[in-house]
Structure formats: structure tokens, C-alpha cells
C-alpha positions as CSV (number, residue, x, y, z in Angstrom):
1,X,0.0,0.0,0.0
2,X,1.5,3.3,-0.8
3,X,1.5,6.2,1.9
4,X,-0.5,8.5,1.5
5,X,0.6,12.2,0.6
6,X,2.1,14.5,3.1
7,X,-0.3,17.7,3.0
8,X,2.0,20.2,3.5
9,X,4.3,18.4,0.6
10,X,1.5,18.8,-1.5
11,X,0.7,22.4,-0.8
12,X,4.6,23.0,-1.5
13,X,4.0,20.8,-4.9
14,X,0.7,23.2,-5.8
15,X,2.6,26.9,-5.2
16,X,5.5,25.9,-6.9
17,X,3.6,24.5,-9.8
18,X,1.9,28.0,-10.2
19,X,5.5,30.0,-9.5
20,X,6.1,28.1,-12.5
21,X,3.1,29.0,-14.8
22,X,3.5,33.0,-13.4
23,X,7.4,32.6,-14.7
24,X,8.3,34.1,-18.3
25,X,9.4,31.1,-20.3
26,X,12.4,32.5,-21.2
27,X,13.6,32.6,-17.1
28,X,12.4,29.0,-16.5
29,X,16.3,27.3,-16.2
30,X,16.8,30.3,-13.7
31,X,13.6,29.5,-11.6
32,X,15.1,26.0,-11.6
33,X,18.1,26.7,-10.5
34,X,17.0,28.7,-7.9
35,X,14.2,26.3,-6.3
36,X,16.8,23.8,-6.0
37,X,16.4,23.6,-2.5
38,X,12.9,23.0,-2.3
39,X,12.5,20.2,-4.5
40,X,15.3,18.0,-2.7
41,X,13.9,19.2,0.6
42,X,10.5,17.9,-1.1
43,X,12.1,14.8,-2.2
44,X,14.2,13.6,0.6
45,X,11.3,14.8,2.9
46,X,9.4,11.9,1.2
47,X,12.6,9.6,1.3
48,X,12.2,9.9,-2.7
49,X,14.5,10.8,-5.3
50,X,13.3,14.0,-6.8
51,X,12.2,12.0,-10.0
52,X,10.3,9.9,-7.8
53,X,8.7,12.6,-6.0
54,X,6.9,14.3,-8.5
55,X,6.2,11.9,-10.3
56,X,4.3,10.4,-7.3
57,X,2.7,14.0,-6.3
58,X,2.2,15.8,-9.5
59,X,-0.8,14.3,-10.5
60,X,-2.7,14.5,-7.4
61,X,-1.6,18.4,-6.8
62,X,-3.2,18.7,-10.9
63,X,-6.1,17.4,-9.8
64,X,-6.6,19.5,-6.8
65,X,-5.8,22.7,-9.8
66,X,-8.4,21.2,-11.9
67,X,-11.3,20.2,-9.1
68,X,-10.8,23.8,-8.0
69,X,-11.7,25.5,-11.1
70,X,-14.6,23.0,-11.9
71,X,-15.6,23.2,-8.6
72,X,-16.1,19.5,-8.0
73,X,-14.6,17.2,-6.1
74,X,-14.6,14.7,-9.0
75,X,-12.5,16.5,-11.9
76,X,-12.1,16.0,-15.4
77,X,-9.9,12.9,-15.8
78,X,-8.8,14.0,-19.4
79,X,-7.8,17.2,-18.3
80,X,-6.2,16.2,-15.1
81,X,-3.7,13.7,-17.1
82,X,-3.3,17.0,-19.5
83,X,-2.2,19.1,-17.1
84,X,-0.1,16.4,-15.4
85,X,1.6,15.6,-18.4
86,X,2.8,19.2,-19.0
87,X,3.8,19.7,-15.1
88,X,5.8,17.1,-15.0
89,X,8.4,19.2,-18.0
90,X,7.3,23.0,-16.8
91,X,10.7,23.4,-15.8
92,X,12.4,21.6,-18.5
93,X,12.5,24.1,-21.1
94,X,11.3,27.8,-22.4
95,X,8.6,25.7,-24.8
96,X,7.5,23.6,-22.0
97,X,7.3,26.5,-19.2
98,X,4.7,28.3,-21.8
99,X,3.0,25.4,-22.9
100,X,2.5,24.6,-19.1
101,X,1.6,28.2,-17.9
102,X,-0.6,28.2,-21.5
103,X,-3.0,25.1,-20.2
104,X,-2.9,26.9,-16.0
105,X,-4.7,30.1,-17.6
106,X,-7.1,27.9,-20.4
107,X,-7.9,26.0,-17.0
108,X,-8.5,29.5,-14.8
109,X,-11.4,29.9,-17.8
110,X,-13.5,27.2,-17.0
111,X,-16.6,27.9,-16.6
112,X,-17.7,27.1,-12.9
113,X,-14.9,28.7,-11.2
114,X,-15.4,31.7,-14.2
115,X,-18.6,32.3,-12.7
116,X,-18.9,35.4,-10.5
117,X,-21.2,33.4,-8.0
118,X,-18.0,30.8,-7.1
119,X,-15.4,33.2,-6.6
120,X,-14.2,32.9,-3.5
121,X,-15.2,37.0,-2.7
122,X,-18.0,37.4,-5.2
123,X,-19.2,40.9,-4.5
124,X,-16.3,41.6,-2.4
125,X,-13.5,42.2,-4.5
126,X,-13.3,39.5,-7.3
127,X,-16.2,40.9,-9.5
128,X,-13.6,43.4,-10.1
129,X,-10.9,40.9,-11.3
130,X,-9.6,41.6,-15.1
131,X,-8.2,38.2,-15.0
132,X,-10.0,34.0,-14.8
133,X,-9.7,32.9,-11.1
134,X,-6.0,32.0,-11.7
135,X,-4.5,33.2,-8.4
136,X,-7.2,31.9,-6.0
137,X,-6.4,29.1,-5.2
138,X,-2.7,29.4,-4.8
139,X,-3.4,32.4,-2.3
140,X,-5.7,29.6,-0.7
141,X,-2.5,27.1,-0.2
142,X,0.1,29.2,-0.3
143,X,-1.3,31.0,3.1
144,X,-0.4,34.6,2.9
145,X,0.2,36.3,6.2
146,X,-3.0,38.7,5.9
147,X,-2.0,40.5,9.1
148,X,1.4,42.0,7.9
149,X,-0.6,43.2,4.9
150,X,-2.9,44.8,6.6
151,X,-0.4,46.1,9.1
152,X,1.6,47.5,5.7
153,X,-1.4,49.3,4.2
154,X,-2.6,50.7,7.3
155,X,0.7,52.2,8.2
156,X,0.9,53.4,4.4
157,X,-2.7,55.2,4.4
158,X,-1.6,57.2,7.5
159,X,0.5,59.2,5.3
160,X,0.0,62.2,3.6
161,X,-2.3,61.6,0.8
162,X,0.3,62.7,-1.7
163,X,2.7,60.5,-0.4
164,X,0.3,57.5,-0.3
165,X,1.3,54.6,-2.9
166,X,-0.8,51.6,-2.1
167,X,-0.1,50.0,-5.5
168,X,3.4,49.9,-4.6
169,X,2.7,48.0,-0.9
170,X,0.6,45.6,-3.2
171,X,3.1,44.5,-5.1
172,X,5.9,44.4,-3.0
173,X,3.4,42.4,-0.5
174,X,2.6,40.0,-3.7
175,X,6.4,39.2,-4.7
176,X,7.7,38.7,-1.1
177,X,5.0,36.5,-0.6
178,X,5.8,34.6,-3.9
179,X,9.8,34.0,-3.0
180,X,8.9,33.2,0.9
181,X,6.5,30.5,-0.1
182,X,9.4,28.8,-1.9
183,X,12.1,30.0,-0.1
184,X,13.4,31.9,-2.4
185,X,15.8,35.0,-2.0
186,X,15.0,35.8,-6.0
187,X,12.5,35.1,-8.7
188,X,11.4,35.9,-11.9
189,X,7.3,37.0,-12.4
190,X,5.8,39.0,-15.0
191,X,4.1,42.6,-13.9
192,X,0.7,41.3,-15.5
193,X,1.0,37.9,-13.1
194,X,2.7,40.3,-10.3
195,X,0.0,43.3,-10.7
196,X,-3.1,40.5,-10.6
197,X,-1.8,38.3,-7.9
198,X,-1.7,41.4,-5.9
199,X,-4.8,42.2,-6.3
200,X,-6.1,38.9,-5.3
201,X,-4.5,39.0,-2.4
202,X,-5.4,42.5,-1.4
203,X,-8.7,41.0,-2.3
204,X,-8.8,37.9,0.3
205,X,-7.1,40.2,2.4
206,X,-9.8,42.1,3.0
207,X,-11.9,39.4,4.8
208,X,-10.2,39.6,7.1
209,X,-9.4,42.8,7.5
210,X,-10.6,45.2,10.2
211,X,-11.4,48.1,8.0
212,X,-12.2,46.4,5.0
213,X,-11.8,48.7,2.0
214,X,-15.5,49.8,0.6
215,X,-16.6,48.5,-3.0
216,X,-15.5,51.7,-4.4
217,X,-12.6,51.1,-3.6
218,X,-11.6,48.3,-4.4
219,X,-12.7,49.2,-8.1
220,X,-10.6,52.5,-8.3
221,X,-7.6,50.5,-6.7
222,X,-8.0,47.7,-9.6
223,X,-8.2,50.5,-12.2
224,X,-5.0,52.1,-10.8
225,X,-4.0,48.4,-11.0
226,X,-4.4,47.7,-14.6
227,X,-2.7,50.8,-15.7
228,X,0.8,50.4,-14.0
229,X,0.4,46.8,-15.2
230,X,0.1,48.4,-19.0
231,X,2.7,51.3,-18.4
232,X,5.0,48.9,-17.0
233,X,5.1,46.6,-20.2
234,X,5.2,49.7,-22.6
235,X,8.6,50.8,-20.0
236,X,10.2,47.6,-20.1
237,X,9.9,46.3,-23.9
């Protein structure tokens, strides 16, 4: 009888399967390279090889992906081998990292989790979202420490208003949180993944915030949002 999975191996497994799919192709070997640590500490964790070790956890941290965004506890089969298939060489090569990240955001746009009624703040924040649910769920296992944010944004809004830059505590927020959930010192994240993970997590954020920001505000912030995430790719081509 095989053991079963460890759950916090698995919850490693699942964020650093979407640090790959939020990592430009062309920066995969450096992500690789980088994680190093993690996936032996994974592997030997499990008394596996590394080989072993994904191959034995990949497809069951797929299927938690694809059960997510279906909402179902019994996902597509076909697409669960898909995605497994393609995980399994993410950080093999440029072609596979974008092929791999390609199928993450075709599965974000399935239709349950699509729908506005089973976002995980549905009037709170995510009917605002310009992108499919892609970042919920790894802000659901990746467990984001809520309380520093909040602790950042209420020290930054007792500023002067012209001095204020929320955006700027968003995404700082977002791409700490993204190295510390590997343990990594450096990374490699697009500002379109970087600018709508932040948002998501200012979103969840919110719940449990004690001055939650209003409706309005939340739409003016993801406005703001979008625009640095444009300006920043017409600055850096």
C-alpha cells in the first residue's frame, strides 16, 4: 500500500507549480536553478528521489488545480492527465514553461470557477478581477500572512495623501509572498502575473481585514492596477 501524501508536501507541490506557470518562459532554467532547495527538501522529505517525487505527487496536486476551477470534487480525468503531463516538464524548457503556464490560464477559464457566484469574494473584491480565477487558489494554499498586509497598508494610508502609494505595498506584498513561499531570496514573475496576484491578495485580504476597504474602492484601486500593469510593459519592452 502506498503512503499516503504529506499535506504540507502537497501544498509545497501546488505553489510551486503556479511560481512556474506566473514565470516568463524564457527565465524558467533560472527558476530551476533557484528552487533547488525546495524540490530535494520535497524529495528527501518523502525519502524519494526528486524523480520519484513528483512523479508520485504531481498528478494528485493537478487534480486539486483542476477540481478547484470546476468546482467539483470529482475532476475532469482528461484534463487532469493533460495538465499532469505538461507539469511534469514545466521546468524543463522555455517551450515547455509556456505550454505549461498556456493550459494553468485555459484552466482558470473554466466555466464554474469563471462564474462570479463561485469566486471565493464574489461581490467583495473579485467581481472586479480583469483576469479568470487564476490566483485563488494558490493564495488559498500558499497561506499569505494577511496581518502583515494589513499592518503595511494601514501604516501606508496614515501618510500624507500625496505620499500614499498603495499600489506599490501591493506588489511588494505580492512578490515577497511569492519568494517566501518557496524560499526563495530571487525570482522571476511577470508585472501582468505580479500586478493581478496582488490584487487577489489585497482581495482575500480584505476578509479579514478590520477596516475592509469599501466597493468603491476596491474598483478605483483595480483600475490604478491595470494601468501600471500596462505602463509597465510599454517601459520595459
Amino acid at each position: 500500500m502506498s503512503q499516503p501524501l504529506p499535506t504540507e508536501g502537497l501544498q509545497m507541490t501546488i505553489s510551486y507549480l503556479y511560481l512556474l506557470s506566473f514565470c516568463p518562459p524564457e527565465h524558467i532554467s533560472h527558476l530551476k536553478q533557484s528552487s533547488e532547495l525546495l524540490r530535494t527538501g520535497l524529495s528527501n522529505k518523502a525519502e524519494l528521489s526528486e524523480e520519484d517525487y513528483f512523479a508520485k505527487v504531481i498528478p494528485e496536486a493537478c487534480r486539486r488545480i483542476v477540481a478547484f476551477h470546476q468546482n467539483t470534487r470529482e475532476p475532469d480525468e482528461d484534463l487532469v492527465a493533460e495538465l499532469s503531463k505538461l507539469a511534469k516538464v514545466a521546468d524543463s524548457s522555455p517551450e515547455a514553461a509556456w505550454e505549461f503556464s498556456t493550459q494553468m490560464t485555459k484552466i482558470a477559464q473554466l466555466p464554474e470557477r469563471a462564474k462570479q457566484k463561485n469566486r471565493l469574494r464574489s461581490n467583495q473584491g473579485c467581481q472586479f478581477c480583469a483576469t479568470p480565477c487564476l490566483y485563488g487558489y494558490f493564495a488559498m494554499v500558499s497561506k499569505p500572512n494577511y496581518d502583515h498586509l494589513n499592518e503595511l497598508l494601514e501604516t501606508e494610508l496614515k501618510k500624507p495623501k500625496e505620499e500614499q502609494d498603495p499600489l506599490h505595498v501591493i506588489w511588494t506584498f505580492a512578490m515577497g509572498h511569492l519568494w517566501r513561499t518557496v524560499g526563495l531570496r530571487q525570482g522571476y514573475v511577470s508585472a501582468n502575473h505580479l500586478g493581478n496576484l496582488g490584487y487577489c491578495l489585497l482581495t482575500l485580504g480584505m476578509a479579514k481585514s478590520r477596516y475592509p476597504f469599501p466597493a468603491e474602492k476596491m474598483e478605483a484601486f483595480q483600475q490604478a492596477n491595470q494601468a501600471l500593469i500596462e505602463n509597465w510593459g510599454k517601459d520595459n519592452k
